[in-house]
N, C-alpha and C positions, 0 to 999 in steps of 0.2 A: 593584352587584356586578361584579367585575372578568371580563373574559371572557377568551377563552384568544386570546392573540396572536403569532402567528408570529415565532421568533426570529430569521428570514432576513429580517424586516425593518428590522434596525440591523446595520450590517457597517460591519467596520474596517479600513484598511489595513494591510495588509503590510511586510514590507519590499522585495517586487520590486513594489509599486504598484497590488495587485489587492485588489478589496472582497471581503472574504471575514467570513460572521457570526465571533463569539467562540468557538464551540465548534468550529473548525474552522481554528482558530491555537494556534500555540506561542510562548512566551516565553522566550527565550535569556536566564538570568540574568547572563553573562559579559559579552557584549556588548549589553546591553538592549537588543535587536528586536528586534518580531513576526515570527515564520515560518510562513508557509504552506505546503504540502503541495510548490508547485512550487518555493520560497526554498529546500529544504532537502535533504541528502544520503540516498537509501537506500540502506541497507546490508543485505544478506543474513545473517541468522543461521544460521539452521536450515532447512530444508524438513523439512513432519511430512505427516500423511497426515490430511485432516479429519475423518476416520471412527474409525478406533484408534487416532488421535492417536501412532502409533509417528514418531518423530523421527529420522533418519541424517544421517553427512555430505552435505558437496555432493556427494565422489565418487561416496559409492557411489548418491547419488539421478541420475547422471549416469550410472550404468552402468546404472539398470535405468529409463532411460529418462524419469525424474521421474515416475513413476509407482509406485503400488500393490501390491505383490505379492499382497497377501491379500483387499482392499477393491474391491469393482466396483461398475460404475454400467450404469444398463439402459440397451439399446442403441435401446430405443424411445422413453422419454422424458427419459431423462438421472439422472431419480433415484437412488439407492442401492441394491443389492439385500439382500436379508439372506436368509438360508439359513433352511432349514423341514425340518421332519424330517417322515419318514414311515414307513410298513415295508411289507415286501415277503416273502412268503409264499416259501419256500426251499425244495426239498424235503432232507430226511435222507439223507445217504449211510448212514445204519444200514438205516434201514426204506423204501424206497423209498415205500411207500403213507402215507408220516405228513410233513406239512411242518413245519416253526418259522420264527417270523417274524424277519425281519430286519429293523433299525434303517436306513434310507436317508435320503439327504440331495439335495436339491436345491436351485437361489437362486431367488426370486422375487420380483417387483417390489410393493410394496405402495400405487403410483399406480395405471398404468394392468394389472396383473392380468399380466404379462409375466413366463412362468416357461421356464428353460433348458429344458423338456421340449418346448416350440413349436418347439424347434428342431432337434428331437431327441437333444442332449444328454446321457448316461445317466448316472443319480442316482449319487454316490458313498458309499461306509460312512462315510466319517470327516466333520466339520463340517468341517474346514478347507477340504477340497474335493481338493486339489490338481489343482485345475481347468486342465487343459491349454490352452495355448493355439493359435490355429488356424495353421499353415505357412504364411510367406512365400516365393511361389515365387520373387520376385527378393529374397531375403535375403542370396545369396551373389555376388550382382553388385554388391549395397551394401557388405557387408562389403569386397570388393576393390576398390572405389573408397573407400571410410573409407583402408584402408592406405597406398593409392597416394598419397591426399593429405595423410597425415599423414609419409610419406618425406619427400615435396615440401617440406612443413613443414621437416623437420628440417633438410633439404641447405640450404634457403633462411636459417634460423637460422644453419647453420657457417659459410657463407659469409659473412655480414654480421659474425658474432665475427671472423671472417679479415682481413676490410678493416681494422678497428680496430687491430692490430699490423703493418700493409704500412707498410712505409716507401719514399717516393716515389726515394731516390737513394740511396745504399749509401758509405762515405765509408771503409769499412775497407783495400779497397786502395790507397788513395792513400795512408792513413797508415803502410801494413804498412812503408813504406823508411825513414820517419820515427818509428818505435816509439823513444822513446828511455826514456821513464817505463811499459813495463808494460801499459799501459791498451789496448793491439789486442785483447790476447788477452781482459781481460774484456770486453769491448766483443761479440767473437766468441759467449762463450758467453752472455752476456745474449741475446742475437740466438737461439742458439738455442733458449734458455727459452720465449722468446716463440713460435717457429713447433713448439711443443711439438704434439702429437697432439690433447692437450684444446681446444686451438682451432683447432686445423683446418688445421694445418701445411703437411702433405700433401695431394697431388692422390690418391693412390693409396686415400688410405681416407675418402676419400668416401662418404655412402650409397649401394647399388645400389638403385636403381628399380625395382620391379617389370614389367616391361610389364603393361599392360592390354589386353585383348579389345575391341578399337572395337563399338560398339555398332552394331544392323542396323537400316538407315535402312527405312522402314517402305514399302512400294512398293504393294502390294495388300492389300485388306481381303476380309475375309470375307464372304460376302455375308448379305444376311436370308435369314430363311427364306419360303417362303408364304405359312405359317400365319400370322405377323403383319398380313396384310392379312386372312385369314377370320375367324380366331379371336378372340372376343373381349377386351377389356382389364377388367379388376378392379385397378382403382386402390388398395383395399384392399389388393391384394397385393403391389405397388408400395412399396419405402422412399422417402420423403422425401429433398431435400438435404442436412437437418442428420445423418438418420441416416446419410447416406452418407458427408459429410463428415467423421465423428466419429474410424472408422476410416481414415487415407487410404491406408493400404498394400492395403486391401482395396476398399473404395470399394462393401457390395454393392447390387445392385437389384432384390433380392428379400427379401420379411421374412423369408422362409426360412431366410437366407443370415446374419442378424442374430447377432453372439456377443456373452457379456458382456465390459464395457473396463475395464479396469487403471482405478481412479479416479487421477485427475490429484493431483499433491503440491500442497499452499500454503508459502508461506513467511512466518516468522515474521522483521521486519523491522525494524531502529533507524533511527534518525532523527538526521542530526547537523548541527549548524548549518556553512552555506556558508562564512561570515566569520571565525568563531574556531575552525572544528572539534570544538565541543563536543557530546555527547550529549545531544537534546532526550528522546527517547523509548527506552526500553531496554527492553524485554521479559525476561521471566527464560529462560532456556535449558529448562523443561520445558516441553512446548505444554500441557500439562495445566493446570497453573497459568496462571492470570485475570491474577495481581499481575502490575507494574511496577517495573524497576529505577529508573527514572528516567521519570519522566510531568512532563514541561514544560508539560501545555497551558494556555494562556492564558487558561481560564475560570476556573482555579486561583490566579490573580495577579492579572489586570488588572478592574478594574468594570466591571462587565456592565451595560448599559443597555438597557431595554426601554421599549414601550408599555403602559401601565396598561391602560388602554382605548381603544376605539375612537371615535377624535374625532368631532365633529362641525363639520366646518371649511364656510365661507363665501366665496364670492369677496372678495377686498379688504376681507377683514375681519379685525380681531383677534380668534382664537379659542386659549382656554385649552387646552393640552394636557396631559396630565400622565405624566410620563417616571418611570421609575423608574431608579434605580442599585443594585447589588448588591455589598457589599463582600466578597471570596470569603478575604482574609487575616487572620491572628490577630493583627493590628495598626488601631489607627483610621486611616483614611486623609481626606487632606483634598484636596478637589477642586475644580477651578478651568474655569468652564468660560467659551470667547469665540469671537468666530464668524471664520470666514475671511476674511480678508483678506490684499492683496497678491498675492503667487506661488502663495499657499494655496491662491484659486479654482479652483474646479473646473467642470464645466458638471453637474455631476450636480443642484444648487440649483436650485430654479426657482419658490421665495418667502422671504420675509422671517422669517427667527426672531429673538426676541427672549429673551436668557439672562439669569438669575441672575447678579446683581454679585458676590453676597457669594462666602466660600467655603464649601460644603456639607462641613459631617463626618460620615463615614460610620461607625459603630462596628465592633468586628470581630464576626467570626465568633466563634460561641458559641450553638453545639448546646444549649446549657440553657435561652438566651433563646427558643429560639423557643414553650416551653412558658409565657413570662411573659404571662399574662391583662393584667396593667397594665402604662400609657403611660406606665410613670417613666423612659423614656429622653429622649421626647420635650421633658418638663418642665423635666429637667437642663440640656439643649441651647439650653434658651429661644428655641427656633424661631422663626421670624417666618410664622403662617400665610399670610402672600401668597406665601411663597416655598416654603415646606414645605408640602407640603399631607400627609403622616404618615409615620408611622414605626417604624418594627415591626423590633428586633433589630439585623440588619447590611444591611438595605434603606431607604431613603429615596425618600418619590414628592417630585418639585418641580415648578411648574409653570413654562410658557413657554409664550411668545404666537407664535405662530404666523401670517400675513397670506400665505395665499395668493394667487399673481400669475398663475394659467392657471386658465382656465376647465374646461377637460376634463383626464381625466388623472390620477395618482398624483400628491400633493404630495408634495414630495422638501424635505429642509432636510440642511442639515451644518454643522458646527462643530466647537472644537476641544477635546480634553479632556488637562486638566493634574492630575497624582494624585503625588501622594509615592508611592515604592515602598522596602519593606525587603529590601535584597537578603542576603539568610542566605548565598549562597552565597561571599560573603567574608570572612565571620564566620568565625573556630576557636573553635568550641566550646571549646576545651582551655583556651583561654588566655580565656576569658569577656568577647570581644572583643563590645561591641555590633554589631546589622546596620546596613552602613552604608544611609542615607535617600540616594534621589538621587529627581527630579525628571523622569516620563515625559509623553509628548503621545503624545495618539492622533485620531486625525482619525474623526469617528466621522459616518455618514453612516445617516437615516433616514427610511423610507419611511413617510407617514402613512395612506396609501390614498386613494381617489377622494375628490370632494366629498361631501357629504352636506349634506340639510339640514332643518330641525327639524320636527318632525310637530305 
């Protein structure tokens, strides 16, 4: 019976030269190479909010901070809050002596039991809350340095547009005595076109700088109080790093002092290859939606090769292993497998395998076979059991000998793998052009685990 085997133990190279498993590569059909996560372009689509899933542009998630308006996270342990309703006894402006209940609302953490009323808080009528947030007393020393540096920005932008139309020597008075063709005066007003206003012509309309308010260099501190050496400490009372760090405009050190935080935006992100520019991965523009515009990854394309089982390997011994391959396309693929050699080597080997001459055909994918009780594919194929050892669908097990050369240790083998591939994406459909077959190599490197040996 087969046991369950880790798939982080057969990893393939990339195309920047790092082992990374199959499920954690993409396949560029334009330029056939593997991409890994670091091979390849991110791109920003959307920012959404992972709670309401509400999705804005970049701007307006830059005006309001990349954060949340409506969704908060607790300031104790980071989780979610969600709003809980309650009621509240009102008394009647008819009847003084007669009360009716009132609908209230307040958020509460459903980890650690942390509800806005610990902080004092007061519950609001409506769900949404319109939960205030707490005053920054240095907000408007931030804001006028945001201005001041965004001037600075701009003056520094006119200027460099300005360099780009200076011209280093002026050539129109020498020519004004020699004008005999016409050309000074367009010459003049081209000149003036260029030191136009929209690039920065003038000295005089320059942006004004605001002055700023120098900041006061800090001389004296305030001192302790007494009480801090009498009075006891309740570490309980005391926030944490992380809770202090969470807010940092406030920073506070007391739980008392704790308010709910704007949850942080995600972003929803494409993928495009370095070398041809193409989209590996595309997400759809609603975050609600699961689907993919385009999903490259390479468990989808390329054959997956796994451990059957868990070997039983010997010093300096030929020991049977048995590998499986997984064909994931709607086409037979045929496979060639041979070991490194030359420039190939790597040091990650550290025993002798020994592969299959022939070449192994994989069948495709087909959802209906996996319900087929009978071995009529195997029969077809007229297998050679020293090399096939079965077959089931669009998986093939095959064996290889394996002669481990370290005593202690994970045995390690690599080799190289050659597969036809059907590339559709050159194919038009329109014109019922066949996909064209080209011929890929993947260097495919696998961990067998410690020695082990027979009981």
């Amino acid at each position: 019976m087969a046991t369950f085997i880790d798939v982080n133990l057969v990893k393939y190279v990339c195309g920047c030269g790092k082992k990374k498993p199959v499920c954690k590569l993409y396949l560029c059909r334009h330029c056939l190479k593997i991409r890994c996560g670091d091979c390849v372009l991110h791109e920003v689509d959307t920012p959404y909010c992972p709670n309401c899933l509400e999705n804005m542009p970049a701007a307006e998630a830059k005006l309001k901070r990349n954060r949340c308006s409506n969704c908060f996270d607790c300031p104790n342990c980071g989780h979610t809050l969600t709003t809980r309703a309650t009621s509240h006894a009102v008394s009647n402006p008819e009847d003084p002596n007669k009360s009716t209940p009132k609908k209230m609302f307040y958020m509460a953490c459903g980890f650690c039991r942390w509800t806005t009323r610990d902080v004092g808080i007061a519950d609001k009528p409506a769900a949404s809350g319109n939960w205030e947030d707490k005053d920054n007393s240095h907000q408007k020393r931030i804001l006028s340095l945001l201005e001041t540096y965004q001037q600075i920005a701009q003056k520094e932008k006119a200027e460099k547009e300005r360099k780009k139309y200076v011209r280093r020597r002026s050539y129109l008075t020498y020519a004004a005595g020699m004008d005999k063709y016409g050309m000074v005066s367009v010459a003049a007003k081209r000149k003036g076109l260029l030191a136009s206003p929209s690039t920065g012509g003038s000295k005089d309309e320059d942006t004004i700088i605001s002055p700023v308010e120098p900041a006061d260099t800090v001389t004296t501190f305030v001192p302790l109080k007494d009480e801090i050496f009498t009075q006891e400490l309740h570490l309980e009372n005391m926030a944490g790093m992380s809770q202090r760090h969470a807010p940092p405009e406030f920073q506070p050190c007391e739980m008392t002092d704790l308010h709910p935080l704007h949850k942080h935006l995600l972003i929803r992100r494409s993928l495009r290859c370095k070398q041809c520019e193409h989209n590996l991965s595309k997400p759809e523009f609603n975050p609600i939606s699961i689907k993919f515009k385009i999903q490259l990854i390479a468990m989808s394309h390329i054959p997956e090769i796994r451990i059957f089982t868990s070997p039983e390997l010997n010093f300096d011994k030929d020991c049977k292993v048995i590998l499986t391959v997984c064909n994931p396309t709607s086409y037979n693929t045929n496979i060639n497998l041979t070991t490194l050699e030359g420039d190939t080597q790597d040091d990650f080997s550290n025993s002798k395998i020994t592969l299959p001459k022939d070449t192994i055909v994989v069948s495709r994918r087909d959802d209906a076979a996996l319900y087929d009780v009978g071995n009529q594919e195997q029969e077809a194929q007229k297998d050679d059991p020293s090399v096939i050892a079965f077959r089931k669908a669009n998986k093939v097990g095959f064996y290889v000998k394996v002669k481990p050369q370290v005593k202690d240790g994970d045995i390690q083998v690599s080799f190289m793998m050659k597969h036809d591939y059907h590339n559709t994406a050159i194919a038009l459909t329109s014109e019922n052009q066949e996909p064209q077959v080209v011929w890929l190599e993947q260097k495919v490197f696998v961990n067998l685990g410690p020695l082990q040996t027979k009981k």
